[in-house]
N, C-alpha and C positions, 0 to 999 in steps of 0.2 A: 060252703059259705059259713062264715061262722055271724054267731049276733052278742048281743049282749049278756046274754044267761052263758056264753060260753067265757066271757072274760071275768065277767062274776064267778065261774066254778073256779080258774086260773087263779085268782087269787082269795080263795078262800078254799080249795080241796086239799086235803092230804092226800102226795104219793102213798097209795094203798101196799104198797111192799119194796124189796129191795134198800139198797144202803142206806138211800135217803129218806124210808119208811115215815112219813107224818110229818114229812118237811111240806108245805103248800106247794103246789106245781108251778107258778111263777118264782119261788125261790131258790128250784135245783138249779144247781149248775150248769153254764155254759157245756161242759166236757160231757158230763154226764147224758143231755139231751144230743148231744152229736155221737154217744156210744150207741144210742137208741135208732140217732139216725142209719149208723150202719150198720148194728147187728139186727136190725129191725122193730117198727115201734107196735108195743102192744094191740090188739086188735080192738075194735070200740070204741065208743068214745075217751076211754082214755089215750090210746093211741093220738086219738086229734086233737085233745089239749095239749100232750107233749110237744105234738109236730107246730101248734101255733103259738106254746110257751117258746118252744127254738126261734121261729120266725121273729118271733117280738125282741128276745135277745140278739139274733144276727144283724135286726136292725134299729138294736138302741131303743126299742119303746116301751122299756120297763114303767117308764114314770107313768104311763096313759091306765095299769094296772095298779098298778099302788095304792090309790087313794080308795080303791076299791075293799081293799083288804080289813078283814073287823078287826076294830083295838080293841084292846082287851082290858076290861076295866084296872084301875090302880086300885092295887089292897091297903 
């Protein structure tokens, strides 16, 4: 089960490696978390943010995470 400290990490963690290295994990791509879904998703909880960043993209509920996301001051 996941709660609200996990959609707060969703939109505010950096992918810790690979291509998309310091991109937030609600902002990798569709393809990329379905390359994860089949070659298998890291173990821990990052693995479980991946697997519920997919879910929220398979079904459209990016907006529910967004507003979540820190803006970053104007210089």
């Amino acid at each position: 089960m996941f709660g609200k400290e996990d959609l707060l990490k969703l939109a505010r963690m950096p992918m810790p490696f690979g291509k998309y290295k310091g991109r937030v994990l609600i902002d990798l791509p569709e393809p990329y978390l379905l390359w994860f879904a089949h070659k298998g998703f890291p173990e821990g909880n990052l693995g479980e943010l991946l697997k519920l960043a997919l879910e929220i993209r398979i079904h459209g509920l990016e907006s529910v995470v967004m507003p979540l996301k820190q803006t970053r001051p104007k210089s």
